[in-house]
N, C-alpha and C positions, 0 to 999 in steps of 0.2 A: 504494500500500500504506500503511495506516497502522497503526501500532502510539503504545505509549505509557508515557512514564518519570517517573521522579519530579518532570520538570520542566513533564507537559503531556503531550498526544497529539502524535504527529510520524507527519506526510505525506513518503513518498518519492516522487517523482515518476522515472519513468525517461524519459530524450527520445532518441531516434536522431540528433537535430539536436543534444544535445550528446554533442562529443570528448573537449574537454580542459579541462573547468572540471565542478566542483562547488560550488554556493551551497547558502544559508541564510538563511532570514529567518521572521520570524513573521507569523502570519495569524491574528487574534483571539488568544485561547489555543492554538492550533496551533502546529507551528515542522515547517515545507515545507522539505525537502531534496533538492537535484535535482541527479541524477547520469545520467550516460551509460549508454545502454541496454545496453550492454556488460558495464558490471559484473559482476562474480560475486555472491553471496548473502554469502561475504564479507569482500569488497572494499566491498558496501554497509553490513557492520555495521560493520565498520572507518570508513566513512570518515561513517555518518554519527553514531557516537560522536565523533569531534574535530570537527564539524559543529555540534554540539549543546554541545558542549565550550566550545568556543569561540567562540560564541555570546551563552554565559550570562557568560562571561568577558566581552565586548563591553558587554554591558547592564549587569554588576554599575558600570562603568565611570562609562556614562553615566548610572545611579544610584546613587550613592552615598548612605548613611548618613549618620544625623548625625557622626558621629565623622569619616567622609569625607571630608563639608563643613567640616569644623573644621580637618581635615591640607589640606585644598587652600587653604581663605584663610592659611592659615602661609605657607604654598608662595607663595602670589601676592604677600603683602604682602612676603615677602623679598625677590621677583624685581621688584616694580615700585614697590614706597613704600618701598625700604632697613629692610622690618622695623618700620617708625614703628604702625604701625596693628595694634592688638594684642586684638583681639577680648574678652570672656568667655566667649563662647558662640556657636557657630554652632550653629541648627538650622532642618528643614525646619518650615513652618510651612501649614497647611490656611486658616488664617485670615487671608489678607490681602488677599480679598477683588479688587480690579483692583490690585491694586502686586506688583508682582515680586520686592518685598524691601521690610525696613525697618529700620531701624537706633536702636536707643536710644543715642548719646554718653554720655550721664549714666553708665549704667552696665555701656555697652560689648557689649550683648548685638545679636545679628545674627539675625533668620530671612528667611528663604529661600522662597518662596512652592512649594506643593509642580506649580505646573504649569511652573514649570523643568524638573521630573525628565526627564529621557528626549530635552530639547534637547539640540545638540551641544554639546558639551563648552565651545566658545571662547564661546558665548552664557551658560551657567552665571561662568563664569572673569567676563566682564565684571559680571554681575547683583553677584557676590560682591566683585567689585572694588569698584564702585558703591558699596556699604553699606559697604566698610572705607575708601573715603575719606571716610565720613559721618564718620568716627572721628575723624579729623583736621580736615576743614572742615564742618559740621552742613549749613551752607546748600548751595547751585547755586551760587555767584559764581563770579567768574575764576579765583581760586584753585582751587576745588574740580575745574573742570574740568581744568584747569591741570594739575592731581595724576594726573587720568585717562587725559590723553592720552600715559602712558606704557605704555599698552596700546595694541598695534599694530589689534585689531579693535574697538576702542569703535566707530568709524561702522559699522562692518559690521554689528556683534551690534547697535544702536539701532533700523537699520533691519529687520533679523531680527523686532525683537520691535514694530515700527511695524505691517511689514506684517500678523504676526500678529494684532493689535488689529485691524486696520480688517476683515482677513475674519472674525475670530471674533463680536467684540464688535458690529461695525458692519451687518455683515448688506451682502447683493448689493441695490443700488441703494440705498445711504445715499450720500448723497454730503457728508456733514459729517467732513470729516475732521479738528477740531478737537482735539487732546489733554486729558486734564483733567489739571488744575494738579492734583497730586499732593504737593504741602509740603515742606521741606526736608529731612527725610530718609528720605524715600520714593525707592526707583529708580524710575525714569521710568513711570511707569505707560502703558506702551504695550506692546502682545501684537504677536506676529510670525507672519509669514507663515512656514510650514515651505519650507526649500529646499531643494535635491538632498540636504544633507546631512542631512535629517530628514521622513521619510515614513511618519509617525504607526505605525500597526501594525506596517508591513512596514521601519519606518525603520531594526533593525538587520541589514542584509545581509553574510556575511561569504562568501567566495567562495576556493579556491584554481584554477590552472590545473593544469596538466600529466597527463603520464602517470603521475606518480610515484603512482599510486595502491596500489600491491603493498607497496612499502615507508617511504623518506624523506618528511614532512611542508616542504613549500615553507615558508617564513615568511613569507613576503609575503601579505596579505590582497586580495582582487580585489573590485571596486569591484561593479558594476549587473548587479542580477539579472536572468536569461535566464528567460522565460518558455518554460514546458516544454512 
C-alpha cells in the first residue's frame, strides 16, 4: 500500500514472515514500512506515524545544519582538545571539490564538504575534528597528529573515508591506490567505503521488536532490515 505525507510517499509493506518487529528505511524519495500481516488498519496508522517519526528524527541527526555543525565542533573541541580550538564559523561547504574539509587558521573559519552529510555520525565527529586541530597545529606533523589521537575512531573513520575514495573516485580495476597530497590544512583527502553502518539510500533503518504494538513504544531502536 502506499500512501503519502509531507515528508515523501510511504510504502507499507505487510509480510506473514514478520511477528514481532516493525522497520523503516528509505528507498529513493520513498520511506518502506514493514509491519506484520496481522496488523489492524490501525495498528498500521499508529505505528507507521512513529515509523516515519522517527525516522526523520534519525536523519535530521545524521544531517545537521550549519548551526548543527557549529554546536557539535563546540561539543568535540570540549571533549577532546580541552576547549583550545575555537572555530569562527562552521559550515557545510559544496565546494571542496576531493577534500573532506578545510580549515583557514588565519581567520578561524571551518567548512565541511557537503558529501559528509548522511555519513555516520563518528566519521562527520572525526572530518570536524581534523579541521579544529588545523586551528591549533596548521600543518600534519607529530604534533598535529599527536592532538588527534585523542579520538578513539580517527583509524576507523581514515579508513571509512580510504575505502570510500578508492570505490568512488578510483573506479573497479584501478589498481593505483596512491592518495593525493592534499596540503596542510586540508583533511585527508580520501573518500570511504560505506559500511554496515551506512547504506547510501536505504542507510537510515530504524526498527522496533515486540508485540507492544496496541499500546507502549519500546525505546530501543533495532538494527537490519527484514526484507518483506
Amino acid at each position: 500500500m502506499q500512501s503519502s505525507t509531507p515528508s515523501g510517499p510511504i510504502e507499507v509493506r505487510r509480510s506473514r514472515k514478520r511477528v514481532r518487529t516493525v522497520t523503516a528505511f528509505r528507498d529513493g524519495e520513498t520511506t518502506v514500512v514493514s509491519i506484520p500481516a496481522r496488523f489492524t488498519r490501525a495498528q498500521e496508522r499508529e505505528w507507521v506515524h512513529r515509523m516515519v517519526t522517527r525516522l526523520a528524527a534519525q536523519e535530521r541527526r545524521r544531517r545537521p545544519s550549519d548551526e548543527g555543525l557549529a554546536a557539535r565542533a563546540v561539543e568535540l573541541s570540549d571533549r577532546y582538545l580541552d576547549g583550545r580550538a575555537r572555530p569562527t564559523s562552521v559550515t557545510w561547504s559544496s565546494r571542496q571539490g576531493r577534500r573532506w574539509g578545510s580549515c583557514t587558521p588565519v581567520d578561524g573559519t571551518i567548512r565541511i564538504s557537503t558529501r559528509v552529510r548522511g555519513m555516520p555520525r563518528w566519521v562527520t565527529d572525526y572530518v570536524l575534528l581534523h579541521e579544529l586541530v588545523h586551528l591549533l597545529h596548521p600543518g600534519h606533523g607529530p604534533e598535529f597528529w599527536a592532538a588527534l589521537e585523542a579520538y578513539p575512531r580517527t583509524e576507523r573513520a581514515r579508513g571509512f573515508l580510504e575505502g570510500f575514495s578508492y570505490r568512488d573516485d578510483r573506479g573497479p580495476g584501478d589498481d593505483d591506490t596512491d592518495d593525493t597530497d592534499v596540503g596542510d590544512t586540508d583533511a585527508d583527502d580520501t573518500d570511504a567505503e560505506r559500511d554496515d553502518g551506512h547504506r547510501g539510500a536505504e542507510d537510515d533503518v530504524v526498527g522496533y521488536p515486540p508485540d507492544d504494538v496496541a499500546g507502549h513504544l519500546p525505546d530501543e531502536v533495532d538494527g537490519p532490515r527484514e526484507q518483506a
